[in-house]
ROBA-890857 format. One record per residue (C-alpha): residue number from 1; residue in three letters; x, y, z. Coordinates in pm, 1 decimal, m for minus. Each point is the difference from the previous one (the first is absolute). Layout:
BEGIN
{NUM "ALA" {X Y Z}}
...
# end
This chain:
BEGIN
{1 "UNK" {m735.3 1903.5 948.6}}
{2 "UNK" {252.0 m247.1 27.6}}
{3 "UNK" {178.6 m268.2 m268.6}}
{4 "UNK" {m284.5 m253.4 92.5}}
{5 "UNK" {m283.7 193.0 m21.6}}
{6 "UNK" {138.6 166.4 m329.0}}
{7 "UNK" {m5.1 m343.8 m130.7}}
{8 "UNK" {m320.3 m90.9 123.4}}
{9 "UNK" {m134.7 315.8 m196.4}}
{10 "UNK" {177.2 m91.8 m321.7}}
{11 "UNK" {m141.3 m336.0 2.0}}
{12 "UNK" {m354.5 100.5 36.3}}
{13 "UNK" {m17.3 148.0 m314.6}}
{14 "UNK" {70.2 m347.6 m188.8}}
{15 "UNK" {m82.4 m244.6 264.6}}
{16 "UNK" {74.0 m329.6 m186.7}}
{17 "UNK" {m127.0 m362.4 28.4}}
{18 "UNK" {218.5 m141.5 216.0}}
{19 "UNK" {m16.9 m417.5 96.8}}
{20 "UNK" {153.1 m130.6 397.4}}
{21 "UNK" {33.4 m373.3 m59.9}}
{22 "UNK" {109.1 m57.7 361.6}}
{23 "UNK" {m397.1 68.8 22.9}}
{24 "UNK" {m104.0 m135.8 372.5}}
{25 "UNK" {277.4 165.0 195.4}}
{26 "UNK" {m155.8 223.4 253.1}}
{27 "UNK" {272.2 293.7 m106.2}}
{28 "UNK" {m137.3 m16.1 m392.0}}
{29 "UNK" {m320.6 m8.0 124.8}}
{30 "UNK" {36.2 340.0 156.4}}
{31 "UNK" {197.1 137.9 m264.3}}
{32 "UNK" {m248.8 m104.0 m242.2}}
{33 "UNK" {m274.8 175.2 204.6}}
{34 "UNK" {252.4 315.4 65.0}}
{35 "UNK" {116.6 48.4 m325.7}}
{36 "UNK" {m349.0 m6.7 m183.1}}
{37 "UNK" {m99.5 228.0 262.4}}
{38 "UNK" {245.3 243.5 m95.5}}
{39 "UNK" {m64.2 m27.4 m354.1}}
{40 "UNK" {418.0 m98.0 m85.1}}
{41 "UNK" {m94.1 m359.3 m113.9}}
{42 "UNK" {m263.4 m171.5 m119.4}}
{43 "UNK" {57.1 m346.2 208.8}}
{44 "UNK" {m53.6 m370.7 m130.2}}
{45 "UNK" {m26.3 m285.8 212.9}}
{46 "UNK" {54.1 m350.6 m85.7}}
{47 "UNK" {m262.2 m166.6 203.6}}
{48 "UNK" {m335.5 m112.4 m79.6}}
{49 "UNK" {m361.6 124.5 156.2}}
{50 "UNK" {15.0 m220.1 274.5}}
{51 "UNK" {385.3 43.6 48.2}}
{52 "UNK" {m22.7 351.3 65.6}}
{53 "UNK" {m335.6 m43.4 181.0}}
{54 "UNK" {175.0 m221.3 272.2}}
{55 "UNK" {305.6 243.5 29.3}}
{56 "UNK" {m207.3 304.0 49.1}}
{57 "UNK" {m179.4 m199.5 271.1}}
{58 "UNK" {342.4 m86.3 184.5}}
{59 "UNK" {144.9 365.1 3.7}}
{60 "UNK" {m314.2 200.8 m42.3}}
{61 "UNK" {70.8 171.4 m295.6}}
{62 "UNK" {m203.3 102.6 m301.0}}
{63 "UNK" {109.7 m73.3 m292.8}}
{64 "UNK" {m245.9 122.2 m227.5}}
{65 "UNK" {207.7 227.5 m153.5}}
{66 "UNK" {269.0 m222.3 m161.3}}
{67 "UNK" {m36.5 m208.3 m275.0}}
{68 "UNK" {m19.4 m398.8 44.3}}
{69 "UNK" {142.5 m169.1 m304.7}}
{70 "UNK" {m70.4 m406.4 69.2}}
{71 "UNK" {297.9 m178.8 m90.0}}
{72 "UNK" {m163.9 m328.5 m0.4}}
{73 "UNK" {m258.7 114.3 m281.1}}
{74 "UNK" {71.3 m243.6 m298.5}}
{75 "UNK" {m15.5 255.9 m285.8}}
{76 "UNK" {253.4 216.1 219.9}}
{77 "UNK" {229.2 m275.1 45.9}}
{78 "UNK" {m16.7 m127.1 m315.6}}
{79 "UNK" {82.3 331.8 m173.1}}
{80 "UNK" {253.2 35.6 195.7}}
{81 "UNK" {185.3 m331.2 m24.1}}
{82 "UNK" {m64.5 32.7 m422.6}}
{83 "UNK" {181.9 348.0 45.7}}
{84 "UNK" {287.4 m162.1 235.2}}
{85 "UNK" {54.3 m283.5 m261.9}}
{86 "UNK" {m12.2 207.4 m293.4}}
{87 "UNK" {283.9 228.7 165.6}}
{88 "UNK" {194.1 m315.1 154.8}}
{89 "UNK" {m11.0 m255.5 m270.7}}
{90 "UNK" {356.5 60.4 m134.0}}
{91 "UNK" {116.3 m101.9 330.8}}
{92 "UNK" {m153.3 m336.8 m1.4}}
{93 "UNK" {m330.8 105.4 168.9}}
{94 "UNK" {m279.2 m215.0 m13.9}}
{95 "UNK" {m373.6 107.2 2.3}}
{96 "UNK" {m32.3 m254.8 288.1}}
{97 "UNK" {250.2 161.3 188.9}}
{98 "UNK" {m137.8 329.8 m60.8}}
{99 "UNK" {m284.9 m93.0 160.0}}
{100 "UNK" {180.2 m48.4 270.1}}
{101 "UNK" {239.6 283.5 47.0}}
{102 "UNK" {m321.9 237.5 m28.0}}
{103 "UNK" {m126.6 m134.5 311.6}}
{104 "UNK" {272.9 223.0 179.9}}
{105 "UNK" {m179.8 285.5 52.2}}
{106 "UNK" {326.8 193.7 m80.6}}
{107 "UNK" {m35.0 m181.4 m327.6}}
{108 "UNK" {m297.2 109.3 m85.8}}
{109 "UNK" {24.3 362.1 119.4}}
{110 "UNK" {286.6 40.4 m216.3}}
{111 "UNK" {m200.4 m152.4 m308.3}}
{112 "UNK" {m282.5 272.1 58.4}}
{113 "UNK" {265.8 281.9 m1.4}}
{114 "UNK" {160.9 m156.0 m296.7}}
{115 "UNK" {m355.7 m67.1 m198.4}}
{116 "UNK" {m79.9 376.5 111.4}}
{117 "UNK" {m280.0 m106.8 230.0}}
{118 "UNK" {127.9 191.8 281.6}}
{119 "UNK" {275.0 246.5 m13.1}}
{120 "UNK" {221.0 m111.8 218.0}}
{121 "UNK" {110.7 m224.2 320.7}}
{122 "UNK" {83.2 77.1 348.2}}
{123 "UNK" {145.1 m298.8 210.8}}
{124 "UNK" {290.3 m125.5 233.0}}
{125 "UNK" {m178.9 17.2 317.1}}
{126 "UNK" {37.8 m408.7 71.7}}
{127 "UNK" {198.9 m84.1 m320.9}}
{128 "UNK" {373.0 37.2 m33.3}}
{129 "UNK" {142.9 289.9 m259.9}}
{130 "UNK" {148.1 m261.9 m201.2}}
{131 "UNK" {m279.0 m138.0 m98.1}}
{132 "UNK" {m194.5 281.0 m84.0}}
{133 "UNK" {320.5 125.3 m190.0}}
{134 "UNK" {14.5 m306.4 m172.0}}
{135 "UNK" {m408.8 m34.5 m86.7}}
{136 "UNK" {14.5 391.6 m133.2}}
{137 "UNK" {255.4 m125.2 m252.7}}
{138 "UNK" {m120.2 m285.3 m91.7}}
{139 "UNK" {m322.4 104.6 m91.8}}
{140 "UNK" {16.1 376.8 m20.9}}
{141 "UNK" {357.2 63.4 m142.1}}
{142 "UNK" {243.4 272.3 2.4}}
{143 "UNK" {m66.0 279.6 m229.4}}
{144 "UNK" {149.4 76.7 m307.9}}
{145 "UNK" {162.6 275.3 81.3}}
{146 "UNK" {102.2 m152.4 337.5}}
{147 "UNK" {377.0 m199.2 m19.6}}
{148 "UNK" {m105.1 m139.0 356.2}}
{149 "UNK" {m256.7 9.5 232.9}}
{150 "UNK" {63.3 169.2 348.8}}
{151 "UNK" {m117.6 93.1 304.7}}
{152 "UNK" {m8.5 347.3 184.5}}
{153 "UNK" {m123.6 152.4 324.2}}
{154 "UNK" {m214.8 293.9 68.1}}
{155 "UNK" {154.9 181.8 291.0}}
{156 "UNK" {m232.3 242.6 214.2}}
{157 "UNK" {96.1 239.8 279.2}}
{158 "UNK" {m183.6 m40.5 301.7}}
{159 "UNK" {m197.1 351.2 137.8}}
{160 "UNK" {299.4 91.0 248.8}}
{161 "UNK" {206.2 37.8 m246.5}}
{162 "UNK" {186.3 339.4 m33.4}}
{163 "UNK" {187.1 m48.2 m348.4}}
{164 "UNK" {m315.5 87.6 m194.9}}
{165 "UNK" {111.3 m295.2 m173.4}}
{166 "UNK" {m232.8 m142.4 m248.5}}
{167 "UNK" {m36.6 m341.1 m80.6}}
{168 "UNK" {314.5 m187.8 m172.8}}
{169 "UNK" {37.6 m338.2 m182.1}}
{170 "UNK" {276.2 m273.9 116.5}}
{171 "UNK" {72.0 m255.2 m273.2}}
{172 "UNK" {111.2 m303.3 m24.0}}
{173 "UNK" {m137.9 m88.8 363.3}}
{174 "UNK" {m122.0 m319.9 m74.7}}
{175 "UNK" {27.2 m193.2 m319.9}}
{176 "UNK" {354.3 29.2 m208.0}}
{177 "UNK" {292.4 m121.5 246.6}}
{178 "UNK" {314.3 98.4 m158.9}}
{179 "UNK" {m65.1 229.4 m308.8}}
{180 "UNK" {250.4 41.8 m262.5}}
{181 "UNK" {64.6 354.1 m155.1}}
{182 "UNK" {m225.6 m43.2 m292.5}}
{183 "UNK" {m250.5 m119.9 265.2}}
{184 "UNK" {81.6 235.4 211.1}}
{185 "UNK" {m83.3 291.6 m201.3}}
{186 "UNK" {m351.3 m191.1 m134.6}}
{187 "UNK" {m55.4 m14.9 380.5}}
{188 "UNK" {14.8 372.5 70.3}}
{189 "UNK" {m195.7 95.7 m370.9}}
{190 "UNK" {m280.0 m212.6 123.4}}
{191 "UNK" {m4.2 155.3 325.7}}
{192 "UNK" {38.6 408.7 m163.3}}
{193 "UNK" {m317.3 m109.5 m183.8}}
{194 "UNK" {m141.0 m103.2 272.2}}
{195 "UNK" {31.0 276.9 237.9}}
{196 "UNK" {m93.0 282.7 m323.5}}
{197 "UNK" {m368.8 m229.3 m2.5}}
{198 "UNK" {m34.7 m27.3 387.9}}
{199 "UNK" {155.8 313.3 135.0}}
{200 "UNK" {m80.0 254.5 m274.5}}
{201 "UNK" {326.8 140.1 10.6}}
{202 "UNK" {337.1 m61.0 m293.7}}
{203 "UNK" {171.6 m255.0 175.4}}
{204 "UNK" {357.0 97.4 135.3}}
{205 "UNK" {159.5 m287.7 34.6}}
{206 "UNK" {302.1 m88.8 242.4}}
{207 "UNK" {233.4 m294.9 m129.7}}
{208 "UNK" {74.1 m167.0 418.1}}
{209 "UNK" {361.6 m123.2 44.7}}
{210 "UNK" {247.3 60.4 299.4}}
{211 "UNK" {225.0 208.8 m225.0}}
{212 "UNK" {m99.7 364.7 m108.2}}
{213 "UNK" {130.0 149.4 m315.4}}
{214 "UNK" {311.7 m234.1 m33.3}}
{215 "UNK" {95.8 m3.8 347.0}}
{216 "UNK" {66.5 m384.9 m20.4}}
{217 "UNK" {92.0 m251.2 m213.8}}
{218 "UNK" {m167.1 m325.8 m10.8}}
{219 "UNK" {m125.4 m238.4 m243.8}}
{220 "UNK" {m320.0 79.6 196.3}}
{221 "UNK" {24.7 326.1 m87.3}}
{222 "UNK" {89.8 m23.6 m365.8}}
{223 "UNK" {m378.8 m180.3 m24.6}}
{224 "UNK" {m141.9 310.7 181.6}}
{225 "UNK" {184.6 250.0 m259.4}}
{226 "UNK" {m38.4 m191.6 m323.7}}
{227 "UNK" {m390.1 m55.9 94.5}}
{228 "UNK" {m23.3 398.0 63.4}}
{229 "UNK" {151.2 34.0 m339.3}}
{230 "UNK" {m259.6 m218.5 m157.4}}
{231 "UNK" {m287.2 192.9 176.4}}
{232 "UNK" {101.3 292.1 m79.5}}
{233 "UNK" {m1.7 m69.0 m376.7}}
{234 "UNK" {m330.1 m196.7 m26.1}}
{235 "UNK" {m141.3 322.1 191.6}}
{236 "UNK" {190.2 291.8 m84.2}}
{237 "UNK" {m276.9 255.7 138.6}}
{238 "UNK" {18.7 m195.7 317.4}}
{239 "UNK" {191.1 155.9 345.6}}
{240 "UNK" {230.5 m259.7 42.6}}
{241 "UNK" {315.5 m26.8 244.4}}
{242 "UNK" {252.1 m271.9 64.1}}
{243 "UNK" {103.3 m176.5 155.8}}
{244 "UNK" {m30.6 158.9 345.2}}
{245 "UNK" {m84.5 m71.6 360.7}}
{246 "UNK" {m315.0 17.1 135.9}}
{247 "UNK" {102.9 315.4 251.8}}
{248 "UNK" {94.0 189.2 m312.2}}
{249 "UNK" {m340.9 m102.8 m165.2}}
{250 "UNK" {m249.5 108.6 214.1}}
{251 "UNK" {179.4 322.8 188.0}}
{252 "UNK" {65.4 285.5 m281.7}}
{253 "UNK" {259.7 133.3 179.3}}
{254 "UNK" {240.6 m280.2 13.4}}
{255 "UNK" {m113.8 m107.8 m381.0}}
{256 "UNK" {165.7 358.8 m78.4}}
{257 "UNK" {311.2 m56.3 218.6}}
{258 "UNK" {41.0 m371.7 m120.3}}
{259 "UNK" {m118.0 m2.1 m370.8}}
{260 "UNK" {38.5 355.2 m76.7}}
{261 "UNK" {m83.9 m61.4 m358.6}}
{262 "UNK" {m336.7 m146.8 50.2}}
{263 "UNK" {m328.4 276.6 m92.1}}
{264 "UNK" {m281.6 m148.2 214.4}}
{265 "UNK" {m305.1 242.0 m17.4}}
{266 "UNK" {m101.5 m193.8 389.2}}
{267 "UNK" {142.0 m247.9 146.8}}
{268 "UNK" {m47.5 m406.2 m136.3}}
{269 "UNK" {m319.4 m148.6 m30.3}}
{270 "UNK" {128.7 m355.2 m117.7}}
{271 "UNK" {263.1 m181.3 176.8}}
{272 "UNK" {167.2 m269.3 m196.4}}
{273 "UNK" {156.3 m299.0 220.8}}
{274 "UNK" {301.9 m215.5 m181.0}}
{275 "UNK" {m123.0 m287.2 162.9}}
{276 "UNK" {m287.1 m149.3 165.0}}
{277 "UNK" {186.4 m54.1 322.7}}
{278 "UNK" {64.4 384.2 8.5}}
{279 "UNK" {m356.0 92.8 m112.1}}
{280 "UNK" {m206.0 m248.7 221.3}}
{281 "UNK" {212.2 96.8 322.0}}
{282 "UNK" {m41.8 365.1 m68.3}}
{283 "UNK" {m380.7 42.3 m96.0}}
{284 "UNK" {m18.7 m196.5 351.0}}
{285 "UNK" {228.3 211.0 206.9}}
{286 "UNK" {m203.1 291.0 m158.1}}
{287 "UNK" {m357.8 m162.1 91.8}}
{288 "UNK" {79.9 m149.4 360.1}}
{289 "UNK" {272.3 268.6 135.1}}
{290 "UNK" {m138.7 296.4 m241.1}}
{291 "UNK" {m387.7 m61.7 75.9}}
{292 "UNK" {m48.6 2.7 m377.1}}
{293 "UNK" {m298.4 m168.0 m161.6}}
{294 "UNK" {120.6 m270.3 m275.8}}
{295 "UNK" {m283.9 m39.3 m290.4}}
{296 "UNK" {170.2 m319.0 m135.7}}
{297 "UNK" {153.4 m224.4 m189.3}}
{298 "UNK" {m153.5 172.4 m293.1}}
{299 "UNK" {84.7 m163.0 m359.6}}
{300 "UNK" {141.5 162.4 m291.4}}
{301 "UNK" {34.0 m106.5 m348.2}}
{302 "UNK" {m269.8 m181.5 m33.3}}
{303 "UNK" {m237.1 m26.6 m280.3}}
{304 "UNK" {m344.4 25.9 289.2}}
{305 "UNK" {45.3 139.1 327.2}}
{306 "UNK" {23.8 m270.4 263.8}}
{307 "UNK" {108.0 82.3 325.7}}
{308 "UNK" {156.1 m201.5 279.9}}
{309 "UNK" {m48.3 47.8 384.6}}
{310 "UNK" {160.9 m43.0 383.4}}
{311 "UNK" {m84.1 m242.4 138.8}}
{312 "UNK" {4.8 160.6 292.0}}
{313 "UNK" {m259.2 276.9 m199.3}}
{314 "UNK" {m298.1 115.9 197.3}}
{315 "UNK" {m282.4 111.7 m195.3}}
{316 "UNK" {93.4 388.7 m13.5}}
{317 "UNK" {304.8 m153.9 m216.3}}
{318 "UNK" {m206.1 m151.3 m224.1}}
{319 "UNK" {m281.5 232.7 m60.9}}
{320 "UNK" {360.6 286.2 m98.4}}
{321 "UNK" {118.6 m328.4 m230.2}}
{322 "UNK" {m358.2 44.1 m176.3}}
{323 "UNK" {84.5 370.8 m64.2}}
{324 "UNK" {276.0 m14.7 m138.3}}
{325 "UNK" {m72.6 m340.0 m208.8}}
{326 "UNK" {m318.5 259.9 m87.4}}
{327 "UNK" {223.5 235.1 m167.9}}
{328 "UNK" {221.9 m255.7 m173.2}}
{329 "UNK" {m278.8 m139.5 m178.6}}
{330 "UNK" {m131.2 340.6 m105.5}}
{331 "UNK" {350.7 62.1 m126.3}}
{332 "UNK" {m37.7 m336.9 m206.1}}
{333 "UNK" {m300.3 137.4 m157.9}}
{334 "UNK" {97.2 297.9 m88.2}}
{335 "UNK" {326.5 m128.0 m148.0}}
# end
C-alpha cells in the first residue's frame, strides 16, 4: 500500500463534508463523483437542480451522489451575507455589499465552512492562490495558536521508486516569499504538525539551507540557525537538525559524516525551505525530474481547513486534496 492509498484509507474513516465552489468544471465534477465513490469526502456542489442536470447531460456523468447546495436560494444567500456582514462590519462592510461579495461562489463556500455547514473547502482549479489565500483569511482566519498561516506540500514517491521512501512534506512551496527567522521556525512547526496528522509518523524535521552544520557564514544562514533554535525550543521532543543541506537530509550516511551530532531515528520527513524561491523550485524539480506526485498547496494555520489547487490539477489531484482536507477537519473536531 502506498502513501496515497494509506491516505485514502485514513480518510474513510471520517469522511467529512467537503464544498467545490468552482462547481461546473468538468475536473470537480469527476472528483466529486470519485471521491464520494471512495468514501474520502462527502462532496458539495454549488449548482442548482437544473445546473447540475445540464452538466451531467454535457459530460455524461451522474451526479447523484454529491450534494447540490443552490447558491441562488434566498434563505442561503441571505444567511450567508448576514454572517459575512456580521464578521466584516468593522471594516466598513455594508449589508448591501455583502450581498454582493456572497455571490462569489468562493464567498459563499468559505461562509458555509466558517458557519460549520460544511467542513471544509477544496478549490484553485480556475482561481488564482491568492485569492483563495486571501478569502480563507478573511473569512476563516488564522488560528489561535497559528502566528501565520502557511502552505505545505505532500510529496509522494512514485511505484519505481527504490528508496522505500515514504511520503515527505516540502514547506513553504507556495504562500510566504521571504520568511524571517521567527517565521521561519512557525513555518516548519506548522508543517511537523502537519506531517504527525497526515503521515502517522513523529515528524523529523530538516531545517534546508546551503550550509551544513556551520560550514558557511551568511546572513542567510544566521535565519536558518536562529529559526532551528526557535523550533527546537517550542518542540523540544521534536527530531530537529539545522541548518543543513538537503543531501545531508535525506541520505543517513552523509547526515552522519556532515552533522555528526544530529540523532535521527530515519531519515527527514519534513523539509523546511528558507524561502519560497528555494521551496517552489525544489518541490518542482522533485515532481517533474523525480516523477513524484505533489498533493498541494495545502494550508496550514488556519482556523477551517480550506485547501487550494493547480491549476493545472486533474481530477485524481483533487479527489487526494479531499483526503487529506478529510483528515484536517477530523483533526479540527477532535481538537
Amino acid at each position: 500500500m502506498n502513501a496515497l492509498d494509506k491516505l485514502i484509507t485514513q480518510a474513510r474513516k471520517t469522511p467529512a463534508k467537503i464544498v467545490l465552489p468552482e462547481s461546473s468544471d468538468i475536473r470537480i465534477l469527476q472528483a466529486a463523483i470519485e471521491a464520494a465513490r471512495l468514501g474520502v469526502a462527502s462532496p458539495a456542489l454549488l449548482l442548482s437542480s437544473s445546473e447540475a442536470d445540464s452538466l451531467a447531460e454535457q459530460h455524461g456523468l451522474d451526479l447523484s451522489s454529491v450534494t447540490l447546495i443552490d447558491p441562488s436560494e434566498a434563505a442561503s444567500s441571505a444567511r450567508w451575507a448576514e454572517a459575512l456582514h456580521e464578521h466584516r462590519a468593522h471594516k466598513g462592510m455594508t449589508l448591501e455589499a455583502a450581498q454582493q461579495a456572497v455571490q462569489s461562489p468562493l464567498t459563499a463556500a468559505a461562509l458555509m465552512c466558517r458557519l460549520g455547514e460544511v467542513d471544509g473547502v477544496v478549490a484553485g482549479a480556475i482561481t488564482a492562490t491568492a485569492d483563495v489565500v486571501r478569502t480563507a483569511l478573511q473569512i476563516i482566519g488564522a488560528h489561535p495558536d497559528a502566528a501565520l498561516v502557511s502552505s505545505f506540500m505532500l510529496m509522494i514517491p512514485p511505484e519505481s521508486d527504490t528508496q522505500t521512501r515514504d511520503a515527505v512534506v516540502y514547506s513553504d512551496c507556495g504562500l510566504v516569499i521571504d520568511p524571517d527567522s521567527d517565521a521561519l521556525a512557525e513555518i516548519a512547526r506548522a508543517a511537523g504538525k502537519s506531517a504527525a496528522g497526515l503521515l502517522g509518523e513523529p515528524p523529523r524535521v530538516a531545517m534546508l539551507s546551503f550550509s551544513t552544520a556551520g560550514s558557511a557564514k551568511h546572513s542567510a544562514v544566521s535565519k536558518v540557525q536562529k529559526a532551528t533554535e526557535a523550533l527546537k525550543a517550542a518542540e523540544p521532543d521534536w527530531q530537529v537538525v539545522g541548518e543543513v543541506q538537503f543531501d545531508a537530509a535525506w541520505v543517513p550516511e552523509l547526515m552522519a559524516q556532515k552533522a555528526p551530532e544530529a540523532t535521527f531515528d530515519a531519515p527527514a520527513n519534513v523539509f523546511v525551505f528558507p524561502s519560497l524561491d528555494a521551496g517552489n523550485i525544489a518541490y518542482k524539480i522533485t515532481q517533474r525530474l523525480g516523477g513524484w506526485q505533489v498533493i498541494g498547496p495545502l494550508l496550514q494555520g488556519l482556523n477551517r481547513p480550506i485547501n487550494d489547487l493547480s491549476r493545472g490539477c486533474v481530477a485524481d489531484d483533487v479527489v487526494a486534496v479531499m483526503a487529506v482536507t478529510s483528515l484536517q477537519a477530523a483533526a479540527v473536531t477532535k481538537n
